[in-house]
VEXFINU-265836 format. One record per atom (N, C-alpha, C): atom name; residue number from 1; x, y, z; residue in one letter. Coordinates in pm, whole numbers, plus 50000, padded with zeros to 5 digits. Layout:
% VEXFINU-265836
+----+-----+-------+-------+-------+---+
|  a |   k |    c1 |    c2 |    c3 | r |
+----+-----+-------+-------+-------+---+
| CA | NUM |     X |     Y |     Z | A |
...
+----+-----+-------+-------+-------+---+
END
This chain:
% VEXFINU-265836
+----+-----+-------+-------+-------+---+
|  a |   k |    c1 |    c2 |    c3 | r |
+----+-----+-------+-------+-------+---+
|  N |   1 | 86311 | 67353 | 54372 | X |
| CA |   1 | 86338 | 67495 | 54380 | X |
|  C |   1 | 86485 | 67516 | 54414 | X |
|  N |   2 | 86539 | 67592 | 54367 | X |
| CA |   2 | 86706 | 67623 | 54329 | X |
|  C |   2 | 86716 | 67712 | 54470 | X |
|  N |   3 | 86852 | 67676 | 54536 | X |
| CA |   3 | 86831 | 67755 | 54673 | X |
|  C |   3 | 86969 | 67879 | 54649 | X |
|  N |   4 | 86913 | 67986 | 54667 | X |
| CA |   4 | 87005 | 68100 | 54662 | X |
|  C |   4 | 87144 | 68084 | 54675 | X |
|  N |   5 | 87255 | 68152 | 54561 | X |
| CA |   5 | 87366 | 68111 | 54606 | X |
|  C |   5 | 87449 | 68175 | 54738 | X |
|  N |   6 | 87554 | 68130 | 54817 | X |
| CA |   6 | 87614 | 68145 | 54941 | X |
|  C |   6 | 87688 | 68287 | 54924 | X |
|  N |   7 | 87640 | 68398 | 54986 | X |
| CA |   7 | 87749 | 68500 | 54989 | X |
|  C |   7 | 87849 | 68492 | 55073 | X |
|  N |   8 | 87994 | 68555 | 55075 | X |
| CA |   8 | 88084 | 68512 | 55150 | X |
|  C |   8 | 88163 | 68637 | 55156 | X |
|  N |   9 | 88175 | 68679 | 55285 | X |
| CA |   9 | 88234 | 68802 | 55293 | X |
|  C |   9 | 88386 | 68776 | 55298 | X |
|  N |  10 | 88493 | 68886 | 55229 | X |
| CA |  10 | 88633 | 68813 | 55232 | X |
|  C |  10 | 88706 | 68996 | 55288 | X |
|  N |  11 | 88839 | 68934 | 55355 | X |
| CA |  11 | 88931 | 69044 | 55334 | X |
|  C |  11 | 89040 | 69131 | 55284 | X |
|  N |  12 | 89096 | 69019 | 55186 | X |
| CA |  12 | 89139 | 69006 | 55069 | X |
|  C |  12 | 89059 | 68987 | 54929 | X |
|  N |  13 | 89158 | 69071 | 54809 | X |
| CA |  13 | 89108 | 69040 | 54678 | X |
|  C |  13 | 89129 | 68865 | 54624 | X |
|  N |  14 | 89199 | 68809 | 54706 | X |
| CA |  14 | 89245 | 68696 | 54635 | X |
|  C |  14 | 89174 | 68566 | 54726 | X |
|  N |  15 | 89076 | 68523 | 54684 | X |
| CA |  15 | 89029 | 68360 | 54761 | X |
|  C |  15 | 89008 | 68299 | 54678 | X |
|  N |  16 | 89017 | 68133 | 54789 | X |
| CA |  16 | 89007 | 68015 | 54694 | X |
|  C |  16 | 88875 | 67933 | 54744 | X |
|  N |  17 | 88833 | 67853 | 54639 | X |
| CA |  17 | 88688 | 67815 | 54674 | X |
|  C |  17 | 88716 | 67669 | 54589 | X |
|  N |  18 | 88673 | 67585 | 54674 | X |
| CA |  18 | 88609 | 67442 | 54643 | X |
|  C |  18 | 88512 | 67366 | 54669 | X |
|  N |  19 | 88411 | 67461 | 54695 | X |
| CA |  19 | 88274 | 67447 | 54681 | X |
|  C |  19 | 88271 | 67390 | 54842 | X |
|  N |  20 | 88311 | 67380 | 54947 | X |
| CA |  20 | 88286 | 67411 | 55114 | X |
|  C |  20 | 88240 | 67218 | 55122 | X |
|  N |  21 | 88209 | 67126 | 55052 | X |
| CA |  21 | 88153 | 67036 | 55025 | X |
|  C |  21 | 88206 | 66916 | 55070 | X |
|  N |  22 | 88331 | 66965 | 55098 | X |
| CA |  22 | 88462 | 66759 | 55098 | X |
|  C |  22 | 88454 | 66750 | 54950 | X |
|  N |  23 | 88387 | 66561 | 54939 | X |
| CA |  23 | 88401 | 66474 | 54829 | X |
|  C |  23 | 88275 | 66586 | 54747 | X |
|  N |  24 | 88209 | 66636 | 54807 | X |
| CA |  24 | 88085 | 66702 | 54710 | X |
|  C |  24 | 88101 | 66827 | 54658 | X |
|  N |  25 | 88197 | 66870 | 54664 | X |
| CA |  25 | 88313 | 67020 | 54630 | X |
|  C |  25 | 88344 | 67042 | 54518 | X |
|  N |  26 | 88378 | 67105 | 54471 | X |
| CA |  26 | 88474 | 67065 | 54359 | X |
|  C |  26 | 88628 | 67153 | 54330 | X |
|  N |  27 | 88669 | 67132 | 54252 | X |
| CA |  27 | 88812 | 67105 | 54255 | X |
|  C |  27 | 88866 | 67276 | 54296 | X |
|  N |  28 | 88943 | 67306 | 54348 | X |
| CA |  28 | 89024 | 67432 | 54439 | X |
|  C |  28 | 89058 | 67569 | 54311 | X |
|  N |  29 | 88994 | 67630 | 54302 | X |
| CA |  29 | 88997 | 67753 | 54216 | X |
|  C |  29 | 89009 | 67870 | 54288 | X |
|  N |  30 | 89177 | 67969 | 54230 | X |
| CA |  30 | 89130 | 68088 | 54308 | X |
|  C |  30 | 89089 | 68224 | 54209 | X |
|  N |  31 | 89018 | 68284 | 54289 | X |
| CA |  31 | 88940 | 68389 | 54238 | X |
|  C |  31 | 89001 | 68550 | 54272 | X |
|  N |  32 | 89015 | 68606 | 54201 | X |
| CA |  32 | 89008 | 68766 | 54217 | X |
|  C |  32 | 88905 | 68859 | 54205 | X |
|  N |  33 | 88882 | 68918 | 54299 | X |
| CA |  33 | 88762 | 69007 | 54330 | X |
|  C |  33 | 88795 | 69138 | 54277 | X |
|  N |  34 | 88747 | 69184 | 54176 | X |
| CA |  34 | 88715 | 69283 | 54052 | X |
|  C |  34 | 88723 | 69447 | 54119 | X |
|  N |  35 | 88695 | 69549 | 53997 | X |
| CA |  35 | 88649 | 69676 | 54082 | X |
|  C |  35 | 88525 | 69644 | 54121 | X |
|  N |  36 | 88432 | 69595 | 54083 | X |
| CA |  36 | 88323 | 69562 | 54164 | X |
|  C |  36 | 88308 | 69516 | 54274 | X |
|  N |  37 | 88394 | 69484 | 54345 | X |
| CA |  37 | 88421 | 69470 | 54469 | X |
|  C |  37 | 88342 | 69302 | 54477 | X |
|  N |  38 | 88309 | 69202 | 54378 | X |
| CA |  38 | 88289 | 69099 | 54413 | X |
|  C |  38 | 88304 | 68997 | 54301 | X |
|  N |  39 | 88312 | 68875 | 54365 | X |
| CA |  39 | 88362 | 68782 | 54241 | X |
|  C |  39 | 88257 | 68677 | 54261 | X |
|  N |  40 | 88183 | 68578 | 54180 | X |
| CA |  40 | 88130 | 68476 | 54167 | X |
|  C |  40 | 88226 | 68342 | 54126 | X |
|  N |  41 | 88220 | 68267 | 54183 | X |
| CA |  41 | 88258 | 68117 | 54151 | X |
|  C |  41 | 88173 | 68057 | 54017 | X |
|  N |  42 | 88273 | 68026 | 53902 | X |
| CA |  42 | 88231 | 67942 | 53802 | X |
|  C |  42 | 88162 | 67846 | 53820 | X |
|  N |  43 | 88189 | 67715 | 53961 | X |
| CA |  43 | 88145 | 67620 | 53981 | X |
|  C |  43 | 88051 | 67590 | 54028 | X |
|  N |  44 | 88075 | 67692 | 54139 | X |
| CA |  44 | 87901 | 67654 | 54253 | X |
|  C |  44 | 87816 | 67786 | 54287 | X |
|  N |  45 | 87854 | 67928 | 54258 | X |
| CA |  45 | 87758 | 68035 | 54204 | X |
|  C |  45 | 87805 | 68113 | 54352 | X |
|  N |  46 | 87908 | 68041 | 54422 | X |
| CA |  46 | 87925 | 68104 | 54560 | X |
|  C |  46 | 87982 | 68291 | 54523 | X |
|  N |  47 | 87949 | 68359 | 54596 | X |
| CA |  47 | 87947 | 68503 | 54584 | X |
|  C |  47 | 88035 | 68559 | 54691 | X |
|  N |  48 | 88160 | 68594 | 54626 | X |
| CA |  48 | 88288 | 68658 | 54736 | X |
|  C |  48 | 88257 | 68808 | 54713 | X |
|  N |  49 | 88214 | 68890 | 54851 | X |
| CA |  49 | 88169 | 69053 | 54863 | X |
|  C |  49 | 88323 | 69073 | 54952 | X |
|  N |  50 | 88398 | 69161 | 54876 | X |
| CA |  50 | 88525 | 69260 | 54959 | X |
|  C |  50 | 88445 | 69293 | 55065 | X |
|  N |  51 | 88501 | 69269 | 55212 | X |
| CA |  51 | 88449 | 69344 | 55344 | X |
|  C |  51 | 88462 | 69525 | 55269 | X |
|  N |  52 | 88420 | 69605 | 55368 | X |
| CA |  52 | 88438 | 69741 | 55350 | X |
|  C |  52 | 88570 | 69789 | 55410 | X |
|  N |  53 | 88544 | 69730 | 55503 | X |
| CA |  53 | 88737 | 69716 | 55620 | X |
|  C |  53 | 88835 | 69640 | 55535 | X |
|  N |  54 | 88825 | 69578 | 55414 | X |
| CA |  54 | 88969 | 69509 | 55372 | X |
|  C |  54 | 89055 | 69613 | 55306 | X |
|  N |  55 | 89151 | 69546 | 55354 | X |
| CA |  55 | 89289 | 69634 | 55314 | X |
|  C |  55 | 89332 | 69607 | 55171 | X |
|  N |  56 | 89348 | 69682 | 55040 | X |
| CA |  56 | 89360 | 69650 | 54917 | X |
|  C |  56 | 89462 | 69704 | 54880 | X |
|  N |  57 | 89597 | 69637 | 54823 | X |
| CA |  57 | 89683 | 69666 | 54717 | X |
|  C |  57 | 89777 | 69605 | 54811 | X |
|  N |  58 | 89890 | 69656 | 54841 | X |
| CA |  58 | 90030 | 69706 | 54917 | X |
|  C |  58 | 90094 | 69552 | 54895 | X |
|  N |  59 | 90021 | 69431 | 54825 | X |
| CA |  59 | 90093 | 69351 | 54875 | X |
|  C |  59 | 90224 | 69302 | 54724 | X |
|  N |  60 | 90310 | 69217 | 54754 | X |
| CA |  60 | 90380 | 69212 | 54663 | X |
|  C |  60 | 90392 | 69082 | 54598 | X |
|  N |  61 | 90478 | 69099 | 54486 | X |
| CA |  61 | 90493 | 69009 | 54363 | X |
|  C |  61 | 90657 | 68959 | 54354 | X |
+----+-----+-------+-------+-------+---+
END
């Protein structure tokens, strides 16, 4: 039986995920969290939810 994937609350649009694992991880991908306010990981199904308190935009390039 397949065990639910990990939600992960963030405060930023921008995180990186390598599956939380060490050697059982996989390789360092970062993700941007959508207008939907959440992003899924390609690799391991992990689920990044924008807090309601995160601060969005202002930052620079």
């Amino acid at each position: 039986m397949a065990q639910a994937p990990e939600t992960i609350v963030v405060e930023t649009t921008r995180v990186g995920c390598d599956g939380g694992g060490g050697a059982l991880g996989h390789p360092l991908v970062y993700l941007t969290v959508g207008q939907e306010g959440r992003v899924d990981c390609p690799y391991c199904s992990r689920r990044y939810v924008l807090s309601e308190t995160a601060k969005v935009g202002g930052h620079g390039h």
